[in-house]
C-alpha positions in Angstrom: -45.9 105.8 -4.0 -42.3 104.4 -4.0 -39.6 105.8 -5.5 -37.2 103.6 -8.0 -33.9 102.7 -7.0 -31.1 102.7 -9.3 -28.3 100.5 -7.7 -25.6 101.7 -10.6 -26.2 105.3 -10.8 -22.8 106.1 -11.4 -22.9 103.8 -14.0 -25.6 105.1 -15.9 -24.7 108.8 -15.3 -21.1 108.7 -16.7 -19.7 105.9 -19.2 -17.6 103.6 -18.2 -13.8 104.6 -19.3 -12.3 102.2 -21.0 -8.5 102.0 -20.2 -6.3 101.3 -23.8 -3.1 100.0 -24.3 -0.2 102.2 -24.8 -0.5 104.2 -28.5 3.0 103.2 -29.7 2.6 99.5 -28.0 -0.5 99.4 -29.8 0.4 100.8 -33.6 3.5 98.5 -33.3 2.1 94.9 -32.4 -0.8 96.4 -35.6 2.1 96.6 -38.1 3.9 93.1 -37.4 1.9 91.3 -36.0 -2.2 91.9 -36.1 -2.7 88.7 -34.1 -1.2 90.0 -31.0 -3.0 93.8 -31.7 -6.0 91.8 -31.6 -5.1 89.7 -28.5 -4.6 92.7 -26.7 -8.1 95.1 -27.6 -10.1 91.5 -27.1 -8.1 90.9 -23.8 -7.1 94.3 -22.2 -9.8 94.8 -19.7 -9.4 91.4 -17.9 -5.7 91.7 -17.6 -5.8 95.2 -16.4 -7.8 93.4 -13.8 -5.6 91.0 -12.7 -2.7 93.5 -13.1 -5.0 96.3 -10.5 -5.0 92.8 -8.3 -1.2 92.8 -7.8 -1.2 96.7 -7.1 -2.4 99.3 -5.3 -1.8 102.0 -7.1 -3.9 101.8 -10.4 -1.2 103.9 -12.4 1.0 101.1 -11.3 -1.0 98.9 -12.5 -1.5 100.1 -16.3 2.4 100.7 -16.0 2.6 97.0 -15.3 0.6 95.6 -17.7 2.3 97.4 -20.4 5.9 96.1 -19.4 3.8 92.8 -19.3 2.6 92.7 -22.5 5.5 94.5 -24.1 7.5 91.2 -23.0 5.1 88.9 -24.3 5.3 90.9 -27.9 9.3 90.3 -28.1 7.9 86.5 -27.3 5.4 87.0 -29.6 6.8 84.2 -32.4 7.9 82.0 -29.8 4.7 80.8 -28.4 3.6 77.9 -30.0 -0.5 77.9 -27.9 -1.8 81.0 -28.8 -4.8 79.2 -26.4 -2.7 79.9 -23.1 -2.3 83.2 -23.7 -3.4 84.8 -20.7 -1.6 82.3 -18.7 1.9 83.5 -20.5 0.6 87.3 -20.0 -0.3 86.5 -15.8 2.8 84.9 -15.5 5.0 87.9 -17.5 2.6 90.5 -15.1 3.5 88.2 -11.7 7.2 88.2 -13.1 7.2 91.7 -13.3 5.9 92.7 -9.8 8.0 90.7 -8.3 11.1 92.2 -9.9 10.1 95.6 -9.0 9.5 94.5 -5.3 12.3 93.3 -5.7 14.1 96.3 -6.8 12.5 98.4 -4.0 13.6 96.3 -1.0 12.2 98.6 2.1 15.0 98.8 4.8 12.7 100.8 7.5 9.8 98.8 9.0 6.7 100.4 10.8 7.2 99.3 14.7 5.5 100.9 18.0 8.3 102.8 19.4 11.2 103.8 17.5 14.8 102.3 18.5 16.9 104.5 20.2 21.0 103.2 20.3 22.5 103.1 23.5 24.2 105.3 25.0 27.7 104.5 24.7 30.0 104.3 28.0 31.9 107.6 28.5 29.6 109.4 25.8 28.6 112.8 25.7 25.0 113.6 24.5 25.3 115.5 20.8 22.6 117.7 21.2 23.7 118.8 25.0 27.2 119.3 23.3 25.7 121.4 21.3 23.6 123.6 23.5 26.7 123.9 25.5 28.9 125.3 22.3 25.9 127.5 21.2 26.4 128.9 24.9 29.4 129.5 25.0 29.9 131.5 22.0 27.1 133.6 23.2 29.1 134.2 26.4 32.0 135.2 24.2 30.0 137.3 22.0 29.3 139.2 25.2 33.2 139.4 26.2 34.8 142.9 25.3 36.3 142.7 21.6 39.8 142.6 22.4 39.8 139.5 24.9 37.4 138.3 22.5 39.5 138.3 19.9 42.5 137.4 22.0 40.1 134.7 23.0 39.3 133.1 19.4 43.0 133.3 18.4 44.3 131.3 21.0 41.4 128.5 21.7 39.8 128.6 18.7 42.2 129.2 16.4 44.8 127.2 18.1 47.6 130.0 18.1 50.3 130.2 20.8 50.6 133.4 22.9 53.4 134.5 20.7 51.6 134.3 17.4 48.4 136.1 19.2 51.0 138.9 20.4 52.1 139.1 16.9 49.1 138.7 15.0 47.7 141.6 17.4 50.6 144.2 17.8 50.9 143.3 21.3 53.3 142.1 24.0 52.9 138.3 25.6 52.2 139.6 28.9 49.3 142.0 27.5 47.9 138.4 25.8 48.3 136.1 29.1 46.8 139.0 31.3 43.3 140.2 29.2 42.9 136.2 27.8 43.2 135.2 32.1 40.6 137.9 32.1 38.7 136.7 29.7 38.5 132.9 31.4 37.3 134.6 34.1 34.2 136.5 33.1 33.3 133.2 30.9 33.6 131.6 34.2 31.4 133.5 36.2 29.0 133.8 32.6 25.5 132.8 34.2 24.6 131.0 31.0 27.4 128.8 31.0 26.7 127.9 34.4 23.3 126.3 33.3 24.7 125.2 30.5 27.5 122.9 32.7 
């Protein structure tokens, strides 16, 4: 006993959805001018085609088709061969793709292996620049808070020794002494050495 096959099941088990033109597209070109509402319920599925041809994207596509035909109803009056009318609508759909590609030019291309600028003579590397900065404020996190402090103010900050003093209620020589301090232990700082 053998089995029938049914080669369009999908077909049979669900109608096929038919896609309309847009409402307002559609009740306009009615009101003025029932030739082109016509044109467009007789015509629809076969230009929808050809518009899914020139896309990828089937939303695209009815987005197309709709810019299409709205050009060709502000033409409507113009035409003189109603007979080429799908020839005017191809033309108005081809237009319109290429004025979006246009619009969208793509600067990035695929490629193999990405480009990677030179290094520049005399340049320093901007993520081990930054791994060293990182470690070095975690060395002077670790520095006691008044040469830290002493610290900031005078590299960081940019201050002379006389405005640290100042700014701190301290003498110069208290400054110069616990900031040469300072230098020292961020010197001998075992993270920074790995860092260098």
């Amino acid at each position: 006993m053998t089995a029938p096959v049914c080669t369009s099941a999908s077909a049979a088990a669900a109608p096929a959805r038919q896609t309309l033109p847009h409402p307002r597209l559609a009740s306009a070109a009615t009101s003025l001018y029932p030739s082109f509402a016509s044109y467009v319920r007789a015509r629809h599925p076969a230009l929808l085609r050809t518009a899914r041809s020139l896309t990828a994207n089937p939303s695209d596509a009815e987005d197309l088709l709709q810019a299409a035909l709205a050009k060709t109803y502000v033409a409507w009056e113009r035409i003189e061969d109603h007979r080429a009318l799908d020839g005017y609508v191809r033309r108005a759909l081809l237009n319109t793709r290429t004025s979006q590609w246009r619009r969208r030019r793509v600067d990035e291309y695929v490629c193999d292996e990405l480009p990677e600028p030179e290094p520049r003579p005399g340049a320093e590397d901007p993520a081990e620049r930054q791994a060293l900065r990182d470690a070095m404020w975690r060395a002077i996190l670790r520095l006691p808070a008044r040469q830290r402090a002493m610290v900031v103010l005078r590299y960081y900050e940019d201050l002379s020794e006389v405005q640290t003093a100042e700014l701190l209620g301290v003498s110069v020589g208290t400054v110069k002494s616990a900031v040469s301090r300072a230098l020292g232990k961020l010197r001998e700082d075992p993270e920074l050495g790995l860092a260098r």
